[in-house]
C-alpha positions in Angstrom: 0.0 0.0 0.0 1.4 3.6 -0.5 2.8 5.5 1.7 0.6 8.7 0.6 -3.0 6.0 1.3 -1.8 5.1 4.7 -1.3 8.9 5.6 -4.7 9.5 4.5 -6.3 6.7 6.2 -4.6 7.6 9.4 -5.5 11.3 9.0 -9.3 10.5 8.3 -9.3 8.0 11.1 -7.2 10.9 13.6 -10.4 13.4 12.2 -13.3 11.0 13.2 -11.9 10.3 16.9 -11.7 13.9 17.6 -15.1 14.5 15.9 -16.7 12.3 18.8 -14.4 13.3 21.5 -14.0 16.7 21.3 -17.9 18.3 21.8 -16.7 21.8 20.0 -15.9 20.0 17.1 -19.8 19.4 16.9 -20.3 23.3 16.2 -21.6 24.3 19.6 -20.1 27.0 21.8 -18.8 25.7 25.2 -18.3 28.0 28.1 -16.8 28.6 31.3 -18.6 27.4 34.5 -18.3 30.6 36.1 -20.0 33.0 33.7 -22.0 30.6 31.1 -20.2 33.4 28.3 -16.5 33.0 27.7 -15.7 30.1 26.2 -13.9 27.3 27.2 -11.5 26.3 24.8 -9.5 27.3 21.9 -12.1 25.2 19.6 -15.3 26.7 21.1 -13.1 30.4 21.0 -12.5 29.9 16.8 -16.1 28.6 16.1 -17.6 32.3 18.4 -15.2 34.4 16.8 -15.1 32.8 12.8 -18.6 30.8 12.5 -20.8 33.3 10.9 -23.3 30.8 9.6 -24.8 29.6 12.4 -27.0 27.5 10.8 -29.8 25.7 12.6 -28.5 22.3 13.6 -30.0 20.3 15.4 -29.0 20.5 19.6 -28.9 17.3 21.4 -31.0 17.9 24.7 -29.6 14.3 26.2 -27.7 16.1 28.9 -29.0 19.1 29.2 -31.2 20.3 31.8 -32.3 23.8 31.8 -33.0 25.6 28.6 -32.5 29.4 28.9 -34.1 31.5 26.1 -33.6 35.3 25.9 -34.8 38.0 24.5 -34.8 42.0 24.3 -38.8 42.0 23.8 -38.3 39.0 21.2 -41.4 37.4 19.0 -40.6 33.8 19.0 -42.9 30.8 18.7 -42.2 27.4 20.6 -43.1 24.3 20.0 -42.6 21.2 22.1 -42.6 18.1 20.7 -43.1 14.7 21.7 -40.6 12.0 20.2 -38.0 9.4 20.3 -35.1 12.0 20.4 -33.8 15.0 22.5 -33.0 18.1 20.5 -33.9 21.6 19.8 -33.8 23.0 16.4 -34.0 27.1 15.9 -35.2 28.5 12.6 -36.2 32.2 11.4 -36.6 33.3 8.1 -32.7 34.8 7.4 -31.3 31.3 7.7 -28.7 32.3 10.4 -28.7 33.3 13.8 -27.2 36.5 15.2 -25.5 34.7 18.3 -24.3 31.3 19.2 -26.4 28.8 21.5 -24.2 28.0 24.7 -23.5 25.2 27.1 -22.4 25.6 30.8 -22.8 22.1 32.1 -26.2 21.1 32.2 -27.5 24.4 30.9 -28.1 25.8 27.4 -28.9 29.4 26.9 -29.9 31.1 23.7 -30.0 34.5 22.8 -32.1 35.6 20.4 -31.4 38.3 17.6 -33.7 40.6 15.8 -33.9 38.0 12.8 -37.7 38.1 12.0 -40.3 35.2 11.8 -38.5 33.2 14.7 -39.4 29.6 16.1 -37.8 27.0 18.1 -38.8 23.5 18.0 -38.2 21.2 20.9 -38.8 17.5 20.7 -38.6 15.6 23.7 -38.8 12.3 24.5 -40.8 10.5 27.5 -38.1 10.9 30.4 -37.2 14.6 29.5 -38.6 16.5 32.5 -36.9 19.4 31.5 -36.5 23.0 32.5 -37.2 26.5 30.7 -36.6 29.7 31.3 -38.1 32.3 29.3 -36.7 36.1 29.7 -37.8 38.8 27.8 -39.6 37.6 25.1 -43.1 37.7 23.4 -43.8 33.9 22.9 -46.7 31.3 22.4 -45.6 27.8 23.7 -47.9 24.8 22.4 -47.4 21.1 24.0 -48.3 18.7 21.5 -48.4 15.2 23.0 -50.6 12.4 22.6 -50.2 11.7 26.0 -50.9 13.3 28.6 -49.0 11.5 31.4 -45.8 12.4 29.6 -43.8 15.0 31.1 -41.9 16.6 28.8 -41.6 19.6 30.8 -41.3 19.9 34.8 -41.0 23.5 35.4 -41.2 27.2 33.6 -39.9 30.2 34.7 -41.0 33.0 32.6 -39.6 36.8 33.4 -38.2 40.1 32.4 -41.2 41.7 31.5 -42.3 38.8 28.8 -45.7 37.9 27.4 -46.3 34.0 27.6 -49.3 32.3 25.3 -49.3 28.5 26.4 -51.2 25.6 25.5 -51.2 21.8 25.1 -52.8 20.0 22.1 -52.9 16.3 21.5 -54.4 13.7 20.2 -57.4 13.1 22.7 -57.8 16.5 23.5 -60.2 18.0 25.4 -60.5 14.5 26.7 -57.9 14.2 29.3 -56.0 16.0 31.4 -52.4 17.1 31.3 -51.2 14.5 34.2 -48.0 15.6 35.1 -47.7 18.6 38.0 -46.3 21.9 36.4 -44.6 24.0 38.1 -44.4 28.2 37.0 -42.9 31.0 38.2 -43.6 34.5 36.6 -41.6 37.7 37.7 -40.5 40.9 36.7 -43.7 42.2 35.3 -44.2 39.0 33.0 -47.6 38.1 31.7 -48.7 34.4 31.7 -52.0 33.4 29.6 -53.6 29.7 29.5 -55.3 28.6 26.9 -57.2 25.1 26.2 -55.3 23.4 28.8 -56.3 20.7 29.9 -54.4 20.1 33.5 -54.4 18.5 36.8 -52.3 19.9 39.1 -51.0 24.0 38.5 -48.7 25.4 40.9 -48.1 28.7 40.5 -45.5 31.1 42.1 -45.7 35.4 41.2 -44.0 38.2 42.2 -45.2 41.3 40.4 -46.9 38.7 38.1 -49.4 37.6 35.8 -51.7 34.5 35.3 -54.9 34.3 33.3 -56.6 31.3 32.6 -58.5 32.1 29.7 -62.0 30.4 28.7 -61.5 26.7 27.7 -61.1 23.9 29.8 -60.9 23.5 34.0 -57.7 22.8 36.1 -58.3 20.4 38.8 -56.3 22.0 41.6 -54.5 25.6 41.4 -51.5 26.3 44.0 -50.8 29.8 44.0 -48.3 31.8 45.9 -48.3 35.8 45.2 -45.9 38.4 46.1 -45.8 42.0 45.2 -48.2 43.4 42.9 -49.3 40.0 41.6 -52.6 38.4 40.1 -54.7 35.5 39.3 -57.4 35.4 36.6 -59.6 32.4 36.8 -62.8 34.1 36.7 -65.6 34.5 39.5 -64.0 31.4 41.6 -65.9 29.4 42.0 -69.2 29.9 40.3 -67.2 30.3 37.0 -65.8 26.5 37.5 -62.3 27.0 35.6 -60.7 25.9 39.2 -62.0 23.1 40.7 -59.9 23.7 43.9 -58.0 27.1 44.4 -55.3 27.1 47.1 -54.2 30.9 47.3 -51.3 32.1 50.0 -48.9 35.5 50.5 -49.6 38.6 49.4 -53.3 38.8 48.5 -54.0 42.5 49.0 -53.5 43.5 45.1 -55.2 40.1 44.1 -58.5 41.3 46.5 -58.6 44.2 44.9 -58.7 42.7 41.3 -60.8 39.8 41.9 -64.4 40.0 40.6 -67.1 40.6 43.3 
């Protein structure tokens, strides 16, 4: 065999084993621990500085926790997907994205340009039980599962002054409930609205926060904790019948005042 085939053989095979050993070779940016911003290696340093594509490949979510998405007042729709994989894909219609996605450990943050017509599609499989964090953005979020008892997603936290349209959709919709507890914390002047949801067990935590559940279909039992100037919508409680059971604690002298009579 020539020499010149052996040196390429060895080179391809060198390329591959770095490929799955070194993560930045993958095209993600990886940071420090400290600040989740510098990044951690000369790899991840070239691909921030020289990678001005930023195309939208897909993000494995296998080890990843917490998904941080921010925004300066950002439109964005999100979708969350039940599947057999773990990923998150980010499209808009400029075909590149104004700043890298970035991993600190088990947390991956996003932030989001001014590229126009944004989306971010999530697809999660049945032991996700994942974390997101909205900040400063103007977003729907839509569930669609055809199973309710999945959880694909544990806990929001939704703040900086964002605007929040959620929903689940799914197969047997309005049939069954949304099984699995969710937990949601709204701060900083952020807005939450629920619509045709479908859900068991809400629990709710606001400071100088927003939550409307709009008309469409009951929750069985509704935890909320308010601070500041905070508020729950659910109607005329309980004549109205949105909440089944409404457990209500903390500062309730703003959410008196708004409450219908």
């Amino acid at each position: 065999m020539k020499k010149s085939i052996i040196l390429f053989i060895v080179a391809c095979s060198i390329m591959w084993l770095a490929y799955f050993t070194i993560s930045p070779l993958k095209g993600f940016v990886f940071t420090e621990e400290n600040d989740g911003i510098t990044p951690k290696d000369a790899i991840s340093t070239l691909i921030a500085k020289f990678d001005k594509s930023k195309n939208f490949k897909p993000i494995p979510l296998n080890s990843i926790n917490n998904i941080n998405i921010i925004g300066e007042n950002e439109n964005v729709n999100i979708n969350v997907n039940y599947g057999t994989t773990q990923e998150l894909v980010i499209q808009n219609d400029e075909g590149k994205l104004s700043s890298e996605p970035r991993i600190k450990g088990k947390d991956l943050t996003i932030k989001l340009g001014s590229e126009k017509n944004k989306s971010i599609n999530i697809t999660l499989d049945s032991n996700a039980n994942k974390k997101l964090s909205l900040q400063g953005l103007n977003s729907s979020i839509m569930i669609n599962s055809q199973d309710y008892r999945v959880g694909l997603l544990n806990e929001i936290n939704i703040g900086n002054k964002s605007k929040i349209d959620f929903s689940i959709m799914g197969s047997e919709y309005p049939k069954t409930y949304f099984m699995t507890p969710l937990n949601i914390q709204v701060t900083g002047k952020s807005k939450l609205n629920f619509s045709s949801v479908p859900i068991l067990n809400l629990n709710i935590k606001l400071d100088n926060g927003l939550f409307n559940l709009k008309e469409g279909y009951l929750v069985d039992t509704l935890k909320a904790d308010l601070k500041g100037l905070s508020n729950i919508i659910i109607g005329k409680y309980p004549e109205d019948k949105k909440v089944k059971s409404l457990i209500i604690s903390g500062d309730l002298d703003y959410y008196n005042q708004k409450k219908p009579k």
